[in-house]
MIDOSE-1310 file (N, C-alpha, C; in nm, 2 decimals, decimal comma, always signed):
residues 199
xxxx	-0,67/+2,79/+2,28/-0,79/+2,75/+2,21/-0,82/+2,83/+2,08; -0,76/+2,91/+2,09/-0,80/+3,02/+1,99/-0,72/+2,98/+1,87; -0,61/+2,96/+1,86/-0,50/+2,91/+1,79/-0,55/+2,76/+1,73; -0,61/+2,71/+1,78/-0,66/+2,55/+1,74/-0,75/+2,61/+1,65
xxxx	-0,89/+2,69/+1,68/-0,99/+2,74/+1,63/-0,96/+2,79/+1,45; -0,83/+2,86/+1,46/-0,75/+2,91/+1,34/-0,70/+2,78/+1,28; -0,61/+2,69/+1,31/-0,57/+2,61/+1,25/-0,66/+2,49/+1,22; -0,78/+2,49/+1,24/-0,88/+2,39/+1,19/-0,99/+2,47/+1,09
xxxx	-0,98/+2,61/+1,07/-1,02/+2,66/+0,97/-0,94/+2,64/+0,88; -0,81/+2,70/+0,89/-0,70/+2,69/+0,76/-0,73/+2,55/+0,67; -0,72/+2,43/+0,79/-0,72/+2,34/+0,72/-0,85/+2,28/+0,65; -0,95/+2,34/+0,68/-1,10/+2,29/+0,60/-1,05/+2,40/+0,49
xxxx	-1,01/+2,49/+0,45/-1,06/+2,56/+0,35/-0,95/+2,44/+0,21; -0,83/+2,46/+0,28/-0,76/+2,34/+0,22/-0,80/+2,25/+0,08; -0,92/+2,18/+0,18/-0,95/+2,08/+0,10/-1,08/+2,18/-0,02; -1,00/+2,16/-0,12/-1,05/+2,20/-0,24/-1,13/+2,10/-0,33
xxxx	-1,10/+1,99/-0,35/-1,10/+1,93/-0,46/-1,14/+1,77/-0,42; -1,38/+1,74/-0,42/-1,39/+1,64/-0,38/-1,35/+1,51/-0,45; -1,37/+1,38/-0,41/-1,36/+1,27/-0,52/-1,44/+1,31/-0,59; -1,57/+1,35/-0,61/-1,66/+1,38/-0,66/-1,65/+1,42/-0,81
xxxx	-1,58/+1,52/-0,76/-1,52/+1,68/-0,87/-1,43/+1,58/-0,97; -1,32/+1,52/-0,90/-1,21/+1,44/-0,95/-1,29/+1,35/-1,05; -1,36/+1,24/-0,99/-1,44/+1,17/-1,09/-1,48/+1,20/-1,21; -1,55/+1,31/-1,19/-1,62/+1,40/-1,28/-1,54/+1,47/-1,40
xxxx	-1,45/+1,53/-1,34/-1,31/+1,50/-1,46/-1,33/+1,43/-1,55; -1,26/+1,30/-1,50/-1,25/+1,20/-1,56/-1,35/+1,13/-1,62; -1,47/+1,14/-1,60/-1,55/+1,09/-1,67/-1,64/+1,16/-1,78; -1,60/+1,29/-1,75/-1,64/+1,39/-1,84/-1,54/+1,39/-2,03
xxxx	-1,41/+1,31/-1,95/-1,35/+1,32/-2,07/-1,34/+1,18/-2,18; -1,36/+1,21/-2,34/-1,40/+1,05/-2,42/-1,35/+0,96/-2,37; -1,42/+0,82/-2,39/-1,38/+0,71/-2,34/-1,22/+0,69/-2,40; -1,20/+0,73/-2,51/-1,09/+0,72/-2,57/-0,95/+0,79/-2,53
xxxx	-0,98/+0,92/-2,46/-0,88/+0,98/-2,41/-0,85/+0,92/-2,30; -0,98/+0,89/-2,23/-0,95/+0,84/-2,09/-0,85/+0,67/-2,07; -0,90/+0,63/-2,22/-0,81/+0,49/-2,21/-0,68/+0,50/-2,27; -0,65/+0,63/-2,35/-0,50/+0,60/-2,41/-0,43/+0,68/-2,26
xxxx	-0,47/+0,73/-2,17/-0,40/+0,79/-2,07/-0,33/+0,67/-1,98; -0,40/+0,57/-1,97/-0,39/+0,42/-1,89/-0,31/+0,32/-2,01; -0,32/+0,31/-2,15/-0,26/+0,24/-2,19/-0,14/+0,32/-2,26; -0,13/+0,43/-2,26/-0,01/+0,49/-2,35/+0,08/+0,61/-2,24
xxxx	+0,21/+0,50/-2,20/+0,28/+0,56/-2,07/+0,40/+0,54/-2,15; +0,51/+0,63/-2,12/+0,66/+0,63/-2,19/+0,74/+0,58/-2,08; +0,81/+0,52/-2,06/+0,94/+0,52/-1,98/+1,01/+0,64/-1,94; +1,08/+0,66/-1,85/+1,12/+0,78/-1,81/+1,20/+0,83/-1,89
xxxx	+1,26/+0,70/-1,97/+1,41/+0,73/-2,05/+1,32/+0,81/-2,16; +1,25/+0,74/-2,21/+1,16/+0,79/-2,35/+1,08/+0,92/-2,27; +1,02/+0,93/-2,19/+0,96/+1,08/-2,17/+1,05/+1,18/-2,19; +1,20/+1,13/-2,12/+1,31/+1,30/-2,11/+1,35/+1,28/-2,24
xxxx	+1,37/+1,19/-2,30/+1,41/+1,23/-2,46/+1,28/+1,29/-2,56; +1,20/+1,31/-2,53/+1,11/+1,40/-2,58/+1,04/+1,53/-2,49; +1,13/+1,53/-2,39/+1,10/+1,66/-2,34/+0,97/+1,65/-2,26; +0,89/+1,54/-2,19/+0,84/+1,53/-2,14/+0,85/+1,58/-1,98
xxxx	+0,75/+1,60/-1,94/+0,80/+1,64/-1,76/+0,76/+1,49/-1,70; +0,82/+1,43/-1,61/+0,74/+1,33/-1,55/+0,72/+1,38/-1,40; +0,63/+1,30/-1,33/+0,57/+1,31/-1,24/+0,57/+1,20/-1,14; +0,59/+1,19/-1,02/+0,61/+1,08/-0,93/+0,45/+1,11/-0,81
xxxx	+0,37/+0,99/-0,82/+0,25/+1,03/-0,77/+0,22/+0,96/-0,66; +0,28/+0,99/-0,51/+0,26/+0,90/-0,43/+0,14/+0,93/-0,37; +0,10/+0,84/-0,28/-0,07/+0,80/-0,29/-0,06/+0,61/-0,19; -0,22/+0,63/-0,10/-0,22/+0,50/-0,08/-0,28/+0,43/-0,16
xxxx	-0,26/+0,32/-0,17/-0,34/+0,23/-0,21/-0,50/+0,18/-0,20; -0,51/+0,24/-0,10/-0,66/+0,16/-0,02/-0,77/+0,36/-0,11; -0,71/+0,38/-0,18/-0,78/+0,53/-0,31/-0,77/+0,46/-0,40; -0,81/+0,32/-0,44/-0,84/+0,31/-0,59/-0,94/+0,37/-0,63
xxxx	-1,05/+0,47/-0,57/-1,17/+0,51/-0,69/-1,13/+0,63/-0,71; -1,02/+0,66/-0,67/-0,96/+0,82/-0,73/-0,79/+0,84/-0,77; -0,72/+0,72/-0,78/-0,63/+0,73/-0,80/-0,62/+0,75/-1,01; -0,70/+0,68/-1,08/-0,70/+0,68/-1,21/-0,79/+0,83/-1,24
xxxx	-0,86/+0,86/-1,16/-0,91/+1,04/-1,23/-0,80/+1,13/-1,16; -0,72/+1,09/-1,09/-0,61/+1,18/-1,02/-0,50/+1,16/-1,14; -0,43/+1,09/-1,21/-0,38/+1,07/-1,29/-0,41/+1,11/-1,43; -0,54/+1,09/-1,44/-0,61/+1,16/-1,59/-0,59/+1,32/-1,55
xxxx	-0,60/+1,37/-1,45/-0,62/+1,52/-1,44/-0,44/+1,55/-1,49; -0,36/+1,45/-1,44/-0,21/+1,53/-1,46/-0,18/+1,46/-1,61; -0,24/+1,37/-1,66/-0,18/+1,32/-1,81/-0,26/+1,41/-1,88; -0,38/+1,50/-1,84/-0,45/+1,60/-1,93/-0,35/+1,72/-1,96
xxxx	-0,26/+1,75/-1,88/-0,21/+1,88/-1,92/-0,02/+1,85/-1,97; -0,03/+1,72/-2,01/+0,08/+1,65/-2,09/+0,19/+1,61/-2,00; +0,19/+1,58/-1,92/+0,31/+1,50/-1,81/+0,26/+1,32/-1,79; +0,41/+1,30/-1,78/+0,39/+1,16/-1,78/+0,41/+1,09/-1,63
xxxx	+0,35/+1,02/-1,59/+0,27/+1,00/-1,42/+0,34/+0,87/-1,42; +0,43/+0,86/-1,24/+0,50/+0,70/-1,25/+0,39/+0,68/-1,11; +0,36/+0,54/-1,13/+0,30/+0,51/-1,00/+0,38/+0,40/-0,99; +0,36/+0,34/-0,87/+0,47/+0,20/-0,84/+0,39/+0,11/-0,84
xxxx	+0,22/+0,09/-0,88/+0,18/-0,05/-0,89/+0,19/-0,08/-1,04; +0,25/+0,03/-1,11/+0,24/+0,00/-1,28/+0,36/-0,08/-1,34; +0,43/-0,02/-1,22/+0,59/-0,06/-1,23/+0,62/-0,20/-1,24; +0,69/-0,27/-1,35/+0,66/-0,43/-1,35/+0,82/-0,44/-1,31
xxxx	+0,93/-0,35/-1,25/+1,02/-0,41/-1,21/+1,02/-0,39/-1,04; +0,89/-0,36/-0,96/+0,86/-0,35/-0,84/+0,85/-0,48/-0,77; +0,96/-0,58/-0,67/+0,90/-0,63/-0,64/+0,75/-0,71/-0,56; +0,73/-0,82/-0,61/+0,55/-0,82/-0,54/+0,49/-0,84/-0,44
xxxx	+0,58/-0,81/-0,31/+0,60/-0,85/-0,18/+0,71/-0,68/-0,13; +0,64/-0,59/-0,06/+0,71/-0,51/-0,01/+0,85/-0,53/+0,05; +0,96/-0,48/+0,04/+1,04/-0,52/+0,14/+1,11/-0,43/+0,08; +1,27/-0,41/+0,15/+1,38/-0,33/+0,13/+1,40/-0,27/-0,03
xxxx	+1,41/-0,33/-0,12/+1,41/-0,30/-0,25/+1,30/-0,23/-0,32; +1,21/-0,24/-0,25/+1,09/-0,14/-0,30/+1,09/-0,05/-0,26; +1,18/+0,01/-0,11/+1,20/+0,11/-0,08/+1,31/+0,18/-0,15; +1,38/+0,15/-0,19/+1,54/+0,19/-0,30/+1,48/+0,21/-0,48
xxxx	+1,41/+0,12/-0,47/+1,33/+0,14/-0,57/+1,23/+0,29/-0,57; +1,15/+0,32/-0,47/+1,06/+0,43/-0,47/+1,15/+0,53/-0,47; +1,31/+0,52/-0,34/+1,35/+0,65/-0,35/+1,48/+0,67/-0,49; +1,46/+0,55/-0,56/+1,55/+0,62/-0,70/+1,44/+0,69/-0,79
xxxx	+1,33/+0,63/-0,79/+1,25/+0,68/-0,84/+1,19/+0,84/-0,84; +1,18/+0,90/-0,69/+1,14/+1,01/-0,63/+1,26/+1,14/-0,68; +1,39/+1,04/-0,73/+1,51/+1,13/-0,73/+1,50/+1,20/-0,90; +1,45/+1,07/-0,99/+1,45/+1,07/-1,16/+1,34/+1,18/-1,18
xxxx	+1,22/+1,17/-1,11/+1,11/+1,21/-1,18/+1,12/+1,36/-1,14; +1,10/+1,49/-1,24/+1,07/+1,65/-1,24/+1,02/+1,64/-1,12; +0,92/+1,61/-1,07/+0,80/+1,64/-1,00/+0,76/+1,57/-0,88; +0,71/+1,59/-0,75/+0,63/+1,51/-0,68/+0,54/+1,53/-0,60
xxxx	+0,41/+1,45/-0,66/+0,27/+1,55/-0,62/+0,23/+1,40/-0,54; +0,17/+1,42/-0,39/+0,08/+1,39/-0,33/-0,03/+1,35/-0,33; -0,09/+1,26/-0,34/-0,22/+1,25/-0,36/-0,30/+1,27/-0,21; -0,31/+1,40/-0,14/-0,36/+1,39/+0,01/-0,48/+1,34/+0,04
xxxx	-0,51/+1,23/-0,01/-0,68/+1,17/+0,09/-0,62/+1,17/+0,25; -0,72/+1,12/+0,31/-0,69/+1,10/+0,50/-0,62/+0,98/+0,50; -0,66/+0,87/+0,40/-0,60/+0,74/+0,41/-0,40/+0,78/+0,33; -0,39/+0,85/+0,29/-0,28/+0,88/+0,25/-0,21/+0,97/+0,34
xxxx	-0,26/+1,04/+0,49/-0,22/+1,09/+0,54/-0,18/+1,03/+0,69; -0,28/+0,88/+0,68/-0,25/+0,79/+0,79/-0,13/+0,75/+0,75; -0,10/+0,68/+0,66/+0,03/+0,61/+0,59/+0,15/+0,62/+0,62; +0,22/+0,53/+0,70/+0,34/+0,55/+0,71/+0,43/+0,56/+0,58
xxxx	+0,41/+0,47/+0,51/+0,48/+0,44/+0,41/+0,48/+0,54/+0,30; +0,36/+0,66/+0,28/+0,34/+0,79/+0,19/+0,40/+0,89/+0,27; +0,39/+0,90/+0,41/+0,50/+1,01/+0,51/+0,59/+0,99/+0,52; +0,69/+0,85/+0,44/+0,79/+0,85/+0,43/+0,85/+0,88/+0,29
xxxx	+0,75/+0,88/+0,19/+0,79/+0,87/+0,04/+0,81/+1,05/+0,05; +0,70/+1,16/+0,14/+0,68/+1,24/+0,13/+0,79/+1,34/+0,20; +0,84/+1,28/+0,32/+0,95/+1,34/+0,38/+1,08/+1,29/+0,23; +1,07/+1,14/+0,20/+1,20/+1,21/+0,11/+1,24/+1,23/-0,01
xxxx	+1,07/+1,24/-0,04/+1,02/+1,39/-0,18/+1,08/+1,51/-0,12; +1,07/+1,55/+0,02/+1,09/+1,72/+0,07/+1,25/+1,72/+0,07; +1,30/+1,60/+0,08/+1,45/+1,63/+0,09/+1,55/+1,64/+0,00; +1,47/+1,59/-0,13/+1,52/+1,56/-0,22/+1,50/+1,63/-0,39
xxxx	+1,37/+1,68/-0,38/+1,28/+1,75/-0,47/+1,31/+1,91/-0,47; +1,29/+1,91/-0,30/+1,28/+2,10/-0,26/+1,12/+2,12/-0,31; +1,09/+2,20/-0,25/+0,97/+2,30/-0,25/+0,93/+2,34/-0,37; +0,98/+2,40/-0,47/+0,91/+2,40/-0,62/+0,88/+2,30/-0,73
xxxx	+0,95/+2,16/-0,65/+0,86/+2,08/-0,71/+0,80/+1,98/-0,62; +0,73/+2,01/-0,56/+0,66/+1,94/-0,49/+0,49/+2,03/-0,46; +0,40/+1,91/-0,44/+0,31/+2,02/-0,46/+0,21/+1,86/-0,37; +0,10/+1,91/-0,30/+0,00/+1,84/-0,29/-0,17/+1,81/-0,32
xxxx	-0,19/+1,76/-0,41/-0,34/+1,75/-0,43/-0,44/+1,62/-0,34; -0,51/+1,79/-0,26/-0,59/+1,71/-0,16/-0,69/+1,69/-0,23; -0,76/+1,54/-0,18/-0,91/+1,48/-0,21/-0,97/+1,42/-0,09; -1,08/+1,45/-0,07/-1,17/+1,40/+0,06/-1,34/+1,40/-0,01
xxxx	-1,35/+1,35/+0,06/-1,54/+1,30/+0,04/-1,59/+1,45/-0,01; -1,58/+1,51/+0,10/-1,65/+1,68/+0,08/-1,56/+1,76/+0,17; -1,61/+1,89/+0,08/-1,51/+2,00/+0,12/-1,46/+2,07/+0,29; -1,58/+1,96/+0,37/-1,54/+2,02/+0,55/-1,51/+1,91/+0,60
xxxx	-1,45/+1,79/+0,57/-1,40/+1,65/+0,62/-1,30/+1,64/+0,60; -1,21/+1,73/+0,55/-1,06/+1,74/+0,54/-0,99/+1,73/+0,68; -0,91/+1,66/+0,70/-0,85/+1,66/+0,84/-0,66/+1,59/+0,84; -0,63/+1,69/+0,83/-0,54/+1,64/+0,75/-0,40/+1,71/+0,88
xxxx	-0,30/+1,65/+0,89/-0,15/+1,68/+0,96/-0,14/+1,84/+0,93; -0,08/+1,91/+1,02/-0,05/+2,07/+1,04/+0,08/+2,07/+0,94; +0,14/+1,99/+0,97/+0,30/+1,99/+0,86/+0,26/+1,99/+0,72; +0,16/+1,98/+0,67/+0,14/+1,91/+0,53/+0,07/+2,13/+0,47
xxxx	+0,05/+2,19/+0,56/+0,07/+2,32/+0,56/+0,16/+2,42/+0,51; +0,29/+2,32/+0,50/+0,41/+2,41/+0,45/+0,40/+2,40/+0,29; +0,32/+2,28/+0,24/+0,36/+2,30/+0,11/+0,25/+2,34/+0,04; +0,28/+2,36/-0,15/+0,17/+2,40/-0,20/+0,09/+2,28/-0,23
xxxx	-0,01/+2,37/-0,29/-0,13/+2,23/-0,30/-0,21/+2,31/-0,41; -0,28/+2,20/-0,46/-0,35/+2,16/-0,59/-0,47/+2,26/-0,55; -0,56/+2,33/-0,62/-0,72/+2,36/-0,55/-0,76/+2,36/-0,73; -0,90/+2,34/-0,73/-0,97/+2,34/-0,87/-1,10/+2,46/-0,86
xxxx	-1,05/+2,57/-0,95/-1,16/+2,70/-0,93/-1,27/+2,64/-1,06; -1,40/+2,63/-1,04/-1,51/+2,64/-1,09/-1,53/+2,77/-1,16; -1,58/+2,74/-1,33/-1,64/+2,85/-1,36/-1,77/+2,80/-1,43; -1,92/+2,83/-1,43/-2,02/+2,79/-1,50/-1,99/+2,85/-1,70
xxxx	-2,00/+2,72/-1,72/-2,00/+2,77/-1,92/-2,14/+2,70/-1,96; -2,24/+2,73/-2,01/-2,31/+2,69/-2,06/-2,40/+2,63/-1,95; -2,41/+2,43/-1,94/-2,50/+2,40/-1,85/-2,39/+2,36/-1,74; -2,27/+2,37/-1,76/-2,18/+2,31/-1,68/-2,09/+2,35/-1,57
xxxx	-2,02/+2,30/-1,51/-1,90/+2,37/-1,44/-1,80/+2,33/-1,45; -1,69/+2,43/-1,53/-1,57/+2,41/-1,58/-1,42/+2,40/-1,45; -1,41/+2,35/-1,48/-1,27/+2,34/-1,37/-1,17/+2,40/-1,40; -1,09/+2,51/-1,33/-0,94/+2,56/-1,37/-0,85/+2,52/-1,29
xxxx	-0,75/+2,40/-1,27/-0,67/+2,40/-1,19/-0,54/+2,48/-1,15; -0,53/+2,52/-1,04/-0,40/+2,63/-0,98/-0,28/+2,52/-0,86; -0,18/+2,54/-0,87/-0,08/+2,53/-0,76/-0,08/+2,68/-0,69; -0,14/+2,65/-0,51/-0,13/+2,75/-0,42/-0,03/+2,76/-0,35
xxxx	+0,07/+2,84/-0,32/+0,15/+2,82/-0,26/+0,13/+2,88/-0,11; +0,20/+2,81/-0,03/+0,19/+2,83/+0,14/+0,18/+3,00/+0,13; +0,28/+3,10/+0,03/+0,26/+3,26/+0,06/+0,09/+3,31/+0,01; +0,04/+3,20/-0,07/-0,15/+3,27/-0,13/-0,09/+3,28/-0,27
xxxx	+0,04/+3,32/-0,33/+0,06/+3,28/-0,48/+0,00/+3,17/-0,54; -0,05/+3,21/-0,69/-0,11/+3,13/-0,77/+0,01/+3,09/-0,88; +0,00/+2,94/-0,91/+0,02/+2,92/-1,06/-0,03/+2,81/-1,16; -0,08/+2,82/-1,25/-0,15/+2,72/-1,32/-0,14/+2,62/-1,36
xxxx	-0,18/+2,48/-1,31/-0,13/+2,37/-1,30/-0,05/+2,32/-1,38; -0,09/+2,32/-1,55/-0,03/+2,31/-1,66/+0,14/+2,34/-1,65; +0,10/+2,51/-1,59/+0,24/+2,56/-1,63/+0,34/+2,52/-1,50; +0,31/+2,50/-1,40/+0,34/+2,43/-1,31/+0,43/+2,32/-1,31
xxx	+0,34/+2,26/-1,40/+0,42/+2,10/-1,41/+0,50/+2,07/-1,52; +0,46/+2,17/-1,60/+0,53/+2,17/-1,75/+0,68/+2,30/-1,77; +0,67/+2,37/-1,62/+0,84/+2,47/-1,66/+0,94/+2,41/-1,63
């Protein structure tokens, strides 16, 4: 019992980062930044020939009101984000090829970040993208940013423990609260998102 008691702490403190916060991002930033991040995406070919990092962002579907400020937070610190509904050589009917498709994809891109809501953690289809992110990526590039309603509704798989994850530290400036994003790693190591995604 005692052991449960611990491992349901661990995992509320976890959850760092509400939709709330996320939104708030995003909407805090010009209407203009926020639309060339949605209309100005490179190809993967054209991102590595300029030295871009890209980013592979799996995620359910049924998180449309956080999936576009989850993406502004990673196109803010200059990486270029593949999702597979943007993808117009995806076919439009799930089947075999969309699965060869996700995992050539998961293999090209630098990076593969999580999007952990609960609906993303029911998913068979994202615990599959995720197991073969882990087999294919390795541990330094992989990372998970959890989002939930509020910070003690997190309830999320014990396995999803081993990796690092996203948290966003608050600092007040003026009238506001500024966001610093860090990658935590499973040892309590910090590294800052930016530089994270961009070594």
């Amino acid at each position: 019992m005692v052991q449960q008691r611990i491992l349901r702490k661990e995992t509320i403190i976890m959850a760092i980062i509400t939709k709330q916060e996320l939104m708030t991002f995003s909407a805090n930033l010009s209407s203009s930044t926020r639309a060339g991040y949605f209309t100005k995406s490179f190809s993967l070919n054209e991102a590595k020939s300029r030295s871009i990092k890209t980013v592979f962002l799996s995620h359910s579907h049924s998180d449309k009101d956080v999936i576009e400020p989850a993406i502004a937070l990673l196109k803010s610190v200059g990486v270029n984000v593949y999702v597979d509904w943007k993808d117009s050589s995806m076919p439009a009917i799930t089947n075999a090829v969309t699965a060869e498709k996700i995992k050539d994809n998961i293999r090209k891109h630098d990076r593969f970040i999580l999007l952990a809501s609960p609906a993303a953690i029911k998913s068979n289809w994202v615990n599959w993208e995720l197991g073969f992110g882990d087999a294919h990526k390795y541990l330094p590039n992989i990372t998970l940013l959890p989002v939930v309603e509020t910070e003690n509704d997190w309830k999320d798989a014990e396995y999803l423990r081993i990796y690092p994850y996203i948290e966003g530290v608050a600092a007040y400036s003026g009238y506001q609260f500024i966001y610093n994003y860090y990658v935590v790693n499973p040892d309590g190591t910090k590294i800052e998102l930016k530089t994270w995604l961009t070594r």
